[in-house]
C-alpha positions as CSV (number, residue, x, y, z in Angstrom):
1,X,41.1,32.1,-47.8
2,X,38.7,29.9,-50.1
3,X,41.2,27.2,-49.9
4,X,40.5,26.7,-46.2
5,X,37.1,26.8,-46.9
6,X,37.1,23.8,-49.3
7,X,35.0,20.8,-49.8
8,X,36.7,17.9,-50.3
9,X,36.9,14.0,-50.5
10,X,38.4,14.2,-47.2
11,X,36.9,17.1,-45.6
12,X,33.7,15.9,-47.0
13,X,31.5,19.0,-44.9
14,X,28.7,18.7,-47.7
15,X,27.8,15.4,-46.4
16,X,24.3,14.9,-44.8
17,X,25.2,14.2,-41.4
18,X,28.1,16.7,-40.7
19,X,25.7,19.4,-42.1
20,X,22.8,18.3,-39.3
21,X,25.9,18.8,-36.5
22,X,27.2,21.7,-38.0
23,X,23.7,23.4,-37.8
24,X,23.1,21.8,-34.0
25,X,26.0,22.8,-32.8
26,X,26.1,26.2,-34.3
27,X,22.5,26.7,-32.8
28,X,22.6,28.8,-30.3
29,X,25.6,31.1,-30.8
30,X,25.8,33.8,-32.4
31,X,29.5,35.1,-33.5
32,X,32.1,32.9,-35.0
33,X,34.3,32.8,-32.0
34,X,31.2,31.6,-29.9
35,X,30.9,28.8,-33.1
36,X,34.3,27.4,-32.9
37,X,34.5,27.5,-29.6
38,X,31.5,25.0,-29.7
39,X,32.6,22.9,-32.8
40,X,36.2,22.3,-30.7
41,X,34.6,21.4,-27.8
42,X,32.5,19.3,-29.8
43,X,35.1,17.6,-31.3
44,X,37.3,17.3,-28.0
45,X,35.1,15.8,-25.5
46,X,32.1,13.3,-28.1
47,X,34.7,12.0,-30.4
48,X,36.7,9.6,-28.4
49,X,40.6,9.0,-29.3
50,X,41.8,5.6,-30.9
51,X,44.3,5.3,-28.5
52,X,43.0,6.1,-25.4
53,X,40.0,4.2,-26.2
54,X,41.5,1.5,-28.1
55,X,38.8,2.2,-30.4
56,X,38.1,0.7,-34.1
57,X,38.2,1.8,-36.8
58,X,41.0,3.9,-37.7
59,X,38.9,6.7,-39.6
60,X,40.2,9.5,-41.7
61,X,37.1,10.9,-44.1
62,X,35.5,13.8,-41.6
63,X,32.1,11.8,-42.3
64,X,33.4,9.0,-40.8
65,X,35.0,9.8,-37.6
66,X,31.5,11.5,-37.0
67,X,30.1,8.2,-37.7
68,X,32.5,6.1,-36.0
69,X,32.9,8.9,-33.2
70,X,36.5,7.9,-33.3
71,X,39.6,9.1,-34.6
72,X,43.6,9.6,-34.2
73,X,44.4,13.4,-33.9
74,X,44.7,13.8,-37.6
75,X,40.9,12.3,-38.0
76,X,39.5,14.5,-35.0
77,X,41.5,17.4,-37.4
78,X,39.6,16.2,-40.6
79,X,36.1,16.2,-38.7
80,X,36.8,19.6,-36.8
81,X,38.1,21.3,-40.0
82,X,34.6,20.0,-41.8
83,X,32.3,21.4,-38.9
84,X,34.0,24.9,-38.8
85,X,34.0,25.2,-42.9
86,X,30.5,24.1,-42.9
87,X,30.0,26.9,-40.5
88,X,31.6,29.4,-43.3
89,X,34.5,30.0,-40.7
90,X,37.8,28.9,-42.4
91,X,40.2,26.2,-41.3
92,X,43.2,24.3,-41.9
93,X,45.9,21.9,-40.5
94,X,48.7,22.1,-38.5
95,X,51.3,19.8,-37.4
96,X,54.3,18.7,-34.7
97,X,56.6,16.2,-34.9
98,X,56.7,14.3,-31.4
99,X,58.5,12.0,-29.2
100,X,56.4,9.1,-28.4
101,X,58.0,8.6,-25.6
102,X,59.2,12.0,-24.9
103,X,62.7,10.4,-24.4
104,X,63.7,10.5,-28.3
105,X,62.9,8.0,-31.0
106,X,60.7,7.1,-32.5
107,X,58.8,10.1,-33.5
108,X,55.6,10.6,-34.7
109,X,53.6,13.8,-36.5
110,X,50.8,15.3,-34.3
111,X,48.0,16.5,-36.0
112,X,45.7,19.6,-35.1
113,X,44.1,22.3,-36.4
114,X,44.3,26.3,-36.7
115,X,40.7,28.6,-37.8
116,X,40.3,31.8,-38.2
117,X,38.7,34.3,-36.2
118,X,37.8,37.6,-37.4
119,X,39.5,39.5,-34.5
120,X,42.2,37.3,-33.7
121,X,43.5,35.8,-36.9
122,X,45.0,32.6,-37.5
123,X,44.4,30.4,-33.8
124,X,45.5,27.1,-33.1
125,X,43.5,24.6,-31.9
126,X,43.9,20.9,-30.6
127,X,40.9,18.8,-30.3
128,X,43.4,15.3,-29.5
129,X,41.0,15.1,-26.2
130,X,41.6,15.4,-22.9
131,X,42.7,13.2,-20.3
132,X,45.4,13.3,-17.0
133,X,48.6,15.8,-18.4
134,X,46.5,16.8,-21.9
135,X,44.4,19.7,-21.2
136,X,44.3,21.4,-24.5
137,X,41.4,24.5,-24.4
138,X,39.9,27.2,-26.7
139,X,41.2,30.3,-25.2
140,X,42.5,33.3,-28.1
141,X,44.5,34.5,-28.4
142,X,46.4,32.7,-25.6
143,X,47.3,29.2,-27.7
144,X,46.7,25.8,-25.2
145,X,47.9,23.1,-27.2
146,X,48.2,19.0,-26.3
147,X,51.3,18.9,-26.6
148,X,55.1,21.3,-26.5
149,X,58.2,20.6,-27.9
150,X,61.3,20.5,-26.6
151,X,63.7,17.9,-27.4
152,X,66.2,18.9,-30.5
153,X,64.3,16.4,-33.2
154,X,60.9,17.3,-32.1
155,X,59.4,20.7,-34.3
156,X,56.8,22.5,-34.1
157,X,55.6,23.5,-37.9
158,X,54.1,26.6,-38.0
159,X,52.4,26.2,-41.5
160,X,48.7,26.7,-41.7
161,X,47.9,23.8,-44.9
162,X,44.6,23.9,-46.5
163,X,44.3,20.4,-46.7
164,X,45.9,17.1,-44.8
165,X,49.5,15.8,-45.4
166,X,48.8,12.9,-48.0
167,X,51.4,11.1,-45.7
168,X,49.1,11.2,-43.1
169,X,46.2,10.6,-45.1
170,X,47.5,7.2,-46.9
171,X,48.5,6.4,-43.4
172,X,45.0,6.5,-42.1
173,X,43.8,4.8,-44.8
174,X,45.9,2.0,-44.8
175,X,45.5,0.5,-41.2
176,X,41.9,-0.6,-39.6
177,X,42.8,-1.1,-36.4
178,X,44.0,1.5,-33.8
179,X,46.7,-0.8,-32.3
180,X,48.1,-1.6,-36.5
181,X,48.4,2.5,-36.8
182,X,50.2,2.7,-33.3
183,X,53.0,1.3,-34.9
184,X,52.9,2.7,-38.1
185,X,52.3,6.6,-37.5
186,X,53.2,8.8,-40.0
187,X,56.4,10.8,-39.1
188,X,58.7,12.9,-41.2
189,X,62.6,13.9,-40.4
190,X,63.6,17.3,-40.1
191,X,65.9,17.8,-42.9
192,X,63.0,16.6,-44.8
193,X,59.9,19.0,-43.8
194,X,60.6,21.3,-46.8
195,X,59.2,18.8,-49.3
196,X,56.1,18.9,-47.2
197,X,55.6,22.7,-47.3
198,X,56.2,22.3,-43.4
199,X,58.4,25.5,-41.8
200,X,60.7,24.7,-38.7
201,X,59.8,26.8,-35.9
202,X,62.1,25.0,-32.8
């Protein structure tokens, strides 16, 4: 479990400022469900989405999208993950591959995160934000997610990772702008998840 309690150069959680959130947002409740609850919420509703916000830049470093209070799913993941480690409550990442136009291609990974909770285990959580058909809430053990699968090249990888895809890290990292990383999201073909530790769970 000390992997998904990691500081890192991404999930930066020792930094100043995510420490002061951590702490504010942890004030006030007392169990770790009650915490992550909070720290998703959080997460959800103050940090806006690139897309839906057409918002710059495009962050990636948790400390960032908490300065920027923006971020692409994956970033919202970074900064979630960093809030619930600082709060000693582990947490890694998960991922689906997605139609972006739920017709077929092109596809694009989806980025979220799973924490776990003393009396339910492993629970996925989506903090991609809400808005009209998205309603993804903190409800375990019952999973409410952004986003389901269901044509034959989407996926939904059930592998809990300790830290980010460096796919979608490098992918982050090398756009500024939110309408550059709209076309260039990170994606990975089936037949190819194995290299990424990803397992296939149509």
């Amino acid at each position: 479990m000390k992997d998904y309690l990691k500081n890192t150069e991404i999930i930066d959680y020792q930094h100043p400022e995510i420490i002061k959130y951590a702490k504010q947002i942890e004030s006030g409740h007392q169990t770790p469900i009650a915490i992550a609850k909070a720290c998703f919420e959080w997460v959800r509703d103050e940090i806006y989405h690139s897309v839906d916000y057409q918002m710059n830049p495009v962050t990636c470093r948790a400390s960032d999208v908490l300065k920027y209070r923006t971020g692409y799913c994956f970033s919202k993941s970074h900064l979630l993950a960093a809030l619930l480690r600082s709060n000693r409550i582990p947490a890694g990442f998960c991922y689906q591959r997605l139609s972006l136009d739920d017709k077929g291609a092109p596809y694009s990974l989806h980025g979220f995160n799973a924490v776990y909770l003393p009396e339910t285990g492993w629970y996925r959580v989506d903090a991609r934000g809400n808005k009209e058909g998205i309603n993804p809430q903190f409800t375990p053990p019952q999973e409410q997610l952004a986003y389901t699968t269901n044509l034959p090249e989407e996926a939904d990888f059930q592998t809990i990772l300790p830290e980010p895809l460096q796919i979608v890290v490098e992918a982050l990292q090398a756009r500024e702008t939110w309408d550059s990383m709209l076309c260039n999201l990170p994606d990975i073909a089936l037949e190819s998840a194995n290299n990424y530790g990803l397992m296939i769970d149509k």
